[in-house]
C-alpha positions in Angstrom: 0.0 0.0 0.0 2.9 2.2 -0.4 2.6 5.4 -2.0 -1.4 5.2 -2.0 -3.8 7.3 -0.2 -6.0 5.8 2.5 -9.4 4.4 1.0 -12.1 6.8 0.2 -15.6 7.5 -1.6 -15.1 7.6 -5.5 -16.9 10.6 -6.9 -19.6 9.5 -9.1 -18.0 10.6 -12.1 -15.2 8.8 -11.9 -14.0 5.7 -12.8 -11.6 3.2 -10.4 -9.5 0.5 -11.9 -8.9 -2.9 -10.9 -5.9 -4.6 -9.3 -4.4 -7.6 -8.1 -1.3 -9.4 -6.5 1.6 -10.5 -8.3 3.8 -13.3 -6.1 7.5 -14.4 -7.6 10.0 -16.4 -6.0 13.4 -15.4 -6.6 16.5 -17.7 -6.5 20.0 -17.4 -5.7 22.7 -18.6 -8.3 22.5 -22.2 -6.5 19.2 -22.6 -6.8 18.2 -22.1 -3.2 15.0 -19.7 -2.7 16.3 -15.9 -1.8 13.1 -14.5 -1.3 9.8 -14.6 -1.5 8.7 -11.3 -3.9 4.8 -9.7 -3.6 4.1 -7.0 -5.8 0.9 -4.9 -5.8 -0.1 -3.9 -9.7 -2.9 -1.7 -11.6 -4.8 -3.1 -13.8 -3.9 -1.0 -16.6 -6.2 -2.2 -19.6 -9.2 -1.2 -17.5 -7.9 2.5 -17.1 -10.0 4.9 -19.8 -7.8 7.0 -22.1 -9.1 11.1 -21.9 -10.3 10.1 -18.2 -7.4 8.0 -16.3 -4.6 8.5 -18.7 -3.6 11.2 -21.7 0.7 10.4 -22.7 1.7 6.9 -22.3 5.2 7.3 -24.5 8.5 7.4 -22.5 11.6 6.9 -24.4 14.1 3.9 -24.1 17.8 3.8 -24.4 18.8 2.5 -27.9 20.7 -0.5 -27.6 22.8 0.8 -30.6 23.4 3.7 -28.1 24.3 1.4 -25.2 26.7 -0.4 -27.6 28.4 2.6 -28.9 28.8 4.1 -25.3 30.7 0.6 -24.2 33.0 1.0 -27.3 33.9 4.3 -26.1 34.8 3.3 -22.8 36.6 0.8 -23.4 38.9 2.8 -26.0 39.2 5.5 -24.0 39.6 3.8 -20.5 36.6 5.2 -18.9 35.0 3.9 -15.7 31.7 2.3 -16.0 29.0 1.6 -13.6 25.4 0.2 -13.4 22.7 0.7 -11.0 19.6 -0.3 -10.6 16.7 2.0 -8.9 14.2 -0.6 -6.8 10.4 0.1 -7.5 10.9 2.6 -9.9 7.6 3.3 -11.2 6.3 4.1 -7.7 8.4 7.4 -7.7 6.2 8.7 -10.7 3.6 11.5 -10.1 0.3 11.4 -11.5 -0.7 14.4 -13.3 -4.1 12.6 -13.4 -6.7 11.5 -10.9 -6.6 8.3 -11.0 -8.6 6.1 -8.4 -8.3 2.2 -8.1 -10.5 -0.7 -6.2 -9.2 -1.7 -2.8 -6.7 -4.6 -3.4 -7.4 -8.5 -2.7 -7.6 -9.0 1.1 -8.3 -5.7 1.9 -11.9 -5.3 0.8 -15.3 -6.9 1.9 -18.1 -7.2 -1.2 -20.4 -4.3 0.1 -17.6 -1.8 0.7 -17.9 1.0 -1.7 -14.5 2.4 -1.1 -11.6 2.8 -3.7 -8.0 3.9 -3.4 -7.0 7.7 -5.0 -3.3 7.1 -6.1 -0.9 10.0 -5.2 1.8 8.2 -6.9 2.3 6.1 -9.8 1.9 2.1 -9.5 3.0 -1.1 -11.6 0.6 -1.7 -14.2 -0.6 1.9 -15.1 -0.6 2.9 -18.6 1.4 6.0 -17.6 3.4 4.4 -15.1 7.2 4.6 -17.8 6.4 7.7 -18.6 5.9 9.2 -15.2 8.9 7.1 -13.8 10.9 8.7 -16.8 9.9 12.3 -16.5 10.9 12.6 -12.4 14.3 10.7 -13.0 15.2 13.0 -16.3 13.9 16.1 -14.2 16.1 15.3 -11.3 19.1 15.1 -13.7 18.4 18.2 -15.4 18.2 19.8 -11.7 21.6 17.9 -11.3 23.5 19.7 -14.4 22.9 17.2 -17.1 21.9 18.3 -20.2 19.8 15.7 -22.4 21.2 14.4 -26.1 19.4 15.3 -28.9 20.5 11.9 -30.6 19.1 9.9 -27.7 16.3 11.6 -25.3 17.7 8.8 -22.7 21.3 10.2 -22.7 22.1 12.7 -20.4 25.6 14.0 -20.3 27.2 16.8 -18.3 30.8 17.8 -19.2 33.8 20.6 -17.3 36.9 21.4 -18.2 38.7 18.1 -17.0 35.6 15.7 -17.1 32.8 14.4 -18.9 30.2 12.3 -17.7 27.6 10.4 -19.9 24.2 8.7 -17.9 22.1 6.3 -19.9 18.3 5.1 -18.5 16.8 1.8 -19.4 13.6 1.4 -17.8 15.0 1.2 -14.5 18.4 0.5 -15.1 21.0 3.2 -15.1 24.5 3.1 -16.8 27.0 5.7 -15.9 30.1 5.7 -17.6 32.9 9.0 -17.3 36.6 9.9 -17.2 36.6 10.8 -13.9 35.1 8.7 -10.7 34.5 11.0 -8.6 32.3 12.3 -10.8 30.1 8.7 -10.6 30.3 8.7 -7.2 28.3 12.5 -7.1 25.7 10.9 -9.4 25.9 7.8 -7.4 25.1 9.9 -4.0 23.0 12.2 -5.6 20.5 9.3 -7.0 20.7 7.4 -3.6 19.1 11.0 -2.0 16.5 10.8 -4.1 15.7 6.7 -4.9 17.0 3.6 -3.5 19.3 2.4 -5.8 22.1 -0.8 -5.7 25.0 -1.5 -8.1 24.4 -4.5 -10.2 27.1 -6.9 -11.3 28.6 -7.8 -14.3 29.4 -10.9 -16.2 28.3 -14.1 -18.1 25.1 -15.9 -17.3 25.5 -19.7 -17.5 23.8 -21.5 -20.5 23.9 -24.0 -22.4 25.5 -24.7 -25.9 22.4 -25.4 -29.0 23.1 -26.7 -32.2 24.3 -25.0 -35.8 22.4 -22.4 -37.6 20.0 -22.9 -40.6 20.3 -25.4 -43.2 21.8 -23.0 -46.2 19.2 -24.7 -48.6 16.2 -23.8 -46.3 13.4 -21.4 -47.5 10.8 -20.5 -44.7 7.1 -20.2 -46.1 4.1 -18.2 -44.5 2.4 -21.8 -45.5 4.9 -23.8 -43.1 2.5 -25.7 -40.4 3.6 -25.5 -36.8 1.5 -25.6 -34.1 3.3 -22.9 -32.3 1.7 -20.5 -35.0 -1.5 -21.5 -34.2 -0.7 -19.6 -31.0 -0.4 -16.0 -31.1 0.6 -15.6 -27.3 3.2 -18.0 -27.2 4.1 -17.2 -31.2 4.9 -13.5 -29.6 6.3 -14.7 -26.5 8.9 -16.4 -28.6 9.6 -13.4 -31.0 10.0 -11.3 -28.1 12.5 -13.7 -26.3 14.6 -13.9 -29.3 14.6 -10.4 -29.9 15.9 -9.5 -26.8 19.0 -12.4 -27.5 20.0 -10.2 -30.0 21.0 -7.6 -28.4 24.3 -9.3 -28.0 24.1 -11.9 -30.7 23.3 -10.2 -33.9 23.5 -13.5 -35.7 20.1 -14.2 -34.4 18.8 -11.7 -36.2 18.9 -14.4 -39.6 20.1 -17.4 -37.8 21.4 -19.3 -34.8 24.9 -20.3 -33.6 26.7 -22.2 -30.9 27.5 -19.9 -27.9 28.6 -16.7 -29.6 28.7 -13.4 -28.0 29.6 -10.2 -29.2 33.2 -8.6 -28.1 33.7 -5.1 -28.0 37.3 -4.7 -28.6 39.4 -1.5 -26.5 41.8 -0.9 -29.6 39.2 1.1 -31.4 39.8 4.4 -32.9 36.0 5.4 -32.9 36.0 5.6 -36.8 32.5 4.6 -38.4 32.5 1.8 -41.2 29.5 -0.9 -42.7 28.4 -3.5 -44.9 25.1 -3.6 -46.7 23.8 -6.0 -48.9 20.5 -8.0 -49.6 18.8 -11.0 -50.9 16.7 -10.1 -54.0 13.5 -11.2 -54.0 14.4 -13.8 -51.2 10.4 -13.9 -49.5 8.7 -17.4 -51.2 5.4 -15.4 -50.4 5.9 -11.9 -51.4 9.7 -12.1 -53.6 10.1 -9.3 -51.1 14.3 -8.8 -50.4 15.8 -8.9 -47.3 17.7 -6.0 -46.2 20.7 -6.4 -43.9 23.7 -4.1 -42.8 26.5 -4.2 -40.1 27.7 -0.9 -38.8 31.0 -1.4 -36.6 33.1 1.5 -34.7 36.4 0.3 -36.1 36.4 -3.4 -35.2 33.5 -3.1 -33.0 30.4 -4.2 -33.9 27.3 -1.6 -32.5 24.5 -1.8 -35.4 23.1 -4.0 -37.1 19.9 -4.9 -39.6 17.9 -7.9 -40.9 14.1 -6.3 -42.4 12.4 -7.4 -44.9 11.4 -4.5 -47.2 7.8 -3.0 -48.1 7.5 -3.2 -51.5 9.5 -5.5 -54.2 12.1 -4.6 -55.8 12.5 -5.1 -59.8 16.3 -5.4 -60.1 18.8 -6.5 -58.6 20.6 -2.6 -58.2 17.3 -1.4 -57.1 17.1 -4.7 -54.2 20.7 -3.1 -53.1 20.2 0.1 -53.1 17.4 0.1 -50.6 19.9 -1.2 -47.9 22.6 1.7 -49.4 19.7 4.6 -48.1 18.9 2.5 -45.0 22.4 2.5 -43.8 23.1 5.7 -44.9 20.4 7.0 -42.4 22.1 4.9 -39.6 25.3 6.1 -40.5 23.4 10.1 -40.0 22.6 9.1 -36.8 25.4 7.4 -35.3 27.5 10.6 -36.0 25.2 12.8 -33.7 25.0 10.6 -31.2 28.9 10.1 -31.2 29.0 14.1 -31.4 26.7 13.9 -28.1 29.3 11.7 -26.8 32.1 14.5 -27.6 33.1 12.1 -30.3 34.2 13.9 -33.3 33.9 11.7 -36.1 36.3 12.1 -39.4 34.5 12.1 -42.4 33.7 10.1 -44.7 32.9 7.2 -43.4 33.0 4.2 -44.9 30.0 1.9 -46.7 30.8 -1.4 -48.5 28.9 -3.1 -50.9 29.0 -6.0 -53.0 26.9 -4.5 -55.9 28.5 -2.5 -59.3 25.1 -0.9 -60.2 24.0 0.4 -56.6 27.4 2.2 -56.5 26.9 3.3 -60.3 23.4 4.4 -59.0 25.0 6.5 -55.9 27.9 8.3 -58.2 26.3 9.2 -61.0 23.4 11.9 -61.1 22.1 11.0 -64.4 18.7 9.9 -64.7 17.9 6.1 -65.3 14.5 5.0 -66.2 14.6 2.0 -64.2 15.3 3.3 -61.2 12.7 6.7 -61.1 10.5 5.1 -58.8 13.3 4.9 -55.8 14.7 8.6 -56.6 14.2 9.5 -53.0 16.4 6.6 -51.8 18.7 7.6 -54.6 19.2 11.4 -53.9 19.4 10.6 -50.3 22.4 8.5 -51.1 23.9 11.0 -53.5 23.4 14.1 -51.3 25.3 12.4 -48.3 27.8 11.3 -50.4 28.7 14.8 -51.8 28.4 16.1 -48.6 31.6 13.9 -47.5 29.7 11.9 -45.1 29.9 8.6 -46.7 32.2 7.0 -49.0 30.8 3.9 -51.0 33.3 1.1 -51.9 32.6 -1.6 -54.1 33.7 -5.1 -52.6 34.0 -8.8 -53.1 30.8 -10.9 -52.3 32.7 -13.1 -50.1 34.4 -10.5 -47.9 30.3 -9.1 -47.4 29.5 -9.4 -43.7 26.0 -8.1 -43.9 25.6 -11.7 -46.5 25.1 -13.4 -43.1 21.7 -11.0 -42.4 20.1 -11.7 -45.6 20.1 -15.5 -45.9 21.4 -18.9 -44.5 25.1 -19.6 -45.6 27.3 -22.6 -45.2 29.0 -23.7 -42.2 32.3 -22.4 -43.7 31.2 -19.3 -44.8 28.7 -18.8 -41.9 31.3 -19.2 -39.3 34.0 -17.1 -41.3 31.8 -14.0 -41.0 30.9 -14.1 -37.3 34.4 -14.4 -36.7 34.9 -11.1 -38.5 31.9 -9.9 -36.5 33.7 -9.9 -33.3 31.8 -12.3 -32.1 33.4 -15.1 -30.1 33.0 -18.1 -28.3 32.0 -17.5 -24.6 31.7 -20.9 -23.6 35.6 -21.6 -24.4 36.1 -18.4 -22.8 34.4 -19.2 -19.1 36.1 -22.9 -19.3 39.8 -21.4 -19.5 38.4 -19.7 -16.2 37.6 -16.3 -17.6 35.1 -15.8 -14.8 33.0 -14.3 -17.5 35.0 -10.3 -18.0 36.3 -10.2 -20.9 38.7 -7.5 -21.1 39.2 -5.0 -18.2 42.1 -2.6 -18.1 41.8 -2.2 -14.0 40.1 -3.7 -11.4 37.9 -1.0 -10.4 36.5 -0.4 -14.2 
């Protein structure tokens, strides 16, 4: 009942929402209970838009942005730490009125009462954004400034430090040249929220098998009774989603224990790979698009889509993936400018296709491509304006090839080796204890 007025009469012309209990036993890492968890929530999907809630949007950290600030501190030696705030979402304030029924166990079946909420609760539509708009006011309070690239950067920066905070939900990275500049956040955010440093390091898991046959061809027509559900078909999507955050092989197919590795020798200079597979979609003869975008040797971006219409050549299946990365590319060099990263220009785009770079270099107007002149003057302008530079490539040395379509065992492993990715189960058995590469103990 934290955080919620005592019960009271509902005015007639308001609507109360419903609740109810959410119980959770949490483990220790040898399997022995650690505590027994009870968590009061709203019943959000019975709250009435206009009446209980207006703005339900709160922004999330990119993960491209969480990647790219790991890359910098690991080239540049920073400290890095990771909190996490407990029972975030109850420090939000309502800007509504929002009343809710009495919980279970609290309530008889005649009593009219309802709880008014003075503070946000797990499970209310607005509950993110609220949480999100009293932690980003506090830092603004603090001296942070917010990044244009990345609403859930905040960085503050003097003449001998600069200090970079990124939110996730609850979860707080801060990473900065200079610790006792973390340990002022770090006070400042205990004063205001209970908060507790989270460790770092590899989960155990097990090893699963190679990735897709390189023959296979996946149909909308294919019967499997896990489509027949749609909760556990997006139950399933959502899981492996979140796997490839760190394993951007998932993204097409699977592999045996591989985890990305963000390497400290990096000189913070931009480079990709974009290709496609034409008309690769049984269904539609839609192509796949797929690029790689890496901070020297460091991989940080990375796409597999499918794109919205089909494409009628080959140039014009490769060229979609030129504009796509080209607008990543855009990006990536505000955000690194929010970082105090300046970027030297141009940066660098491979590609495996003659015509797409043809396409890119010269203005002239082609009939067969008239219909995609927005993707190609995109391209073009970017390209006279120095940002990128397009360079033609060998098919084999194309490391976006593994994004658009199953590959060999040869060729598939190759190209996650040139990834960065590596083998973290051989790591933890020569007793790596799971860090990969830390310059000093207290990093």
């Amino acid at each position: 009942m934290t955080k919620i007025d005592s019960a009271t009469q509902a005015p007639s012309s308001c609507s109360s929402s419903g609740c109810k209990w959410v119980y959770r036993v949490k483990f220790k890492a040898d399997g022995s209970v650690e505590r027994y968890k009870a968590r009061l929530v709203a019943k959000g999907y019975t709250q009435q838009e206009g009446l209980d809630f207006f703005d339900t949007y709160s922004p999330v950290a990119k993960m491209t942005t969480v990647r790219v600030l790991l890359v910098i501190v690991a080239a540049k030696q920073w400290y890095l730490h990771q909190l996490d705030v407990n029972n975030a979402f109850l420090h939000g304030d309502l800007n509504e009125k929002v009343y809710m029924q009495l919980p279970p166990g609290f309530s008889t079946p005649n009593d009219p009462r309802v709880c008014k909420l003075k503070k946000s609760l797990y499970g209310l539509r607005q509950a993110l954004r609220q949480w999100y708009s009293k932690l980003s006011s506090s830092l603004l309070k603090f001296g942070f400034s917010q990044a244009k690239s990345d609403l859930s950067l905040f960085i503050r920066q003097t003449s001998t430090s600069f200090i970079a905070l990124l939110i996730y939900v609850d979860v707080v990275i801060i990473a900065s040249n200079d610790l006792k500049e973390i340990d002022a956040v770090k006070k400042f955010l205990h004063e205001s929220f209970t908060i507790k440093d989270l460790d770092s390091g590899f989960s155990s898991s097990k090893p699963l098998g190679f990735p897709m046959e390189s023959s296979l061809k996946l149909t909308a027509n294919d019967s499997s009774p896990l489509l027949s559900d749609p909760t556990s078909y997006r139950s399933l999507i959502g899981r492996l989603l979140y796997l490839t955050i760190t394993k951007p092989d998932l993204a097409y197919a699977a592999t045996t224990g591989q985890g990305l590795f963000l390497k400290a020798s990096s000189d913070l200079h931009l480079k990709a790979y974009s290709d496609n597979d034409w008309g690769g979609c049984i269904d539609t003869r839609r192509s796949v698009t797929g690029f790689t975008v890496f901070i020297r040797d460091s991989l940080i971006s990375w796409k597999s889509k499918k794109q919205p219409i089909v494409s009628k050549s080959s140039a014009e299946a490769e060229y979609r993936p030129l504009a796509t990365t080209t607008c990543e590319f855009q990006w990536l060099v505000y955000l690194l400018a929010d970082l105090n990263v300046k970027h030297p220009q141009p940066t660098l785009l491979y590609t495996d296709s003659k015509p797409a770079s043809e396409i890119a270099s010269n203005p002239v107007h082609r009939e067969r491509t008239k219909h995609i002149q927005l993707d190609c003057h995109l391209v073009r302008e970017k390209l006279q304006e120095g940002l990128i530079k397009i360079i033609h490539i060998p098919s084999k040395h194309q490391l976006a090839d593994i994004l658009t379509k199953p590959l060999g065992c040869l060729n598939f492993h190759h190209l996650i080796s040139k990834m960065g990715m590596i083998n973290i189960h051989s790591h933890l058995k020569r007793g790596g204890g799971g860090v990969l590469e830390y310059p000093k103990s207290d990093r």
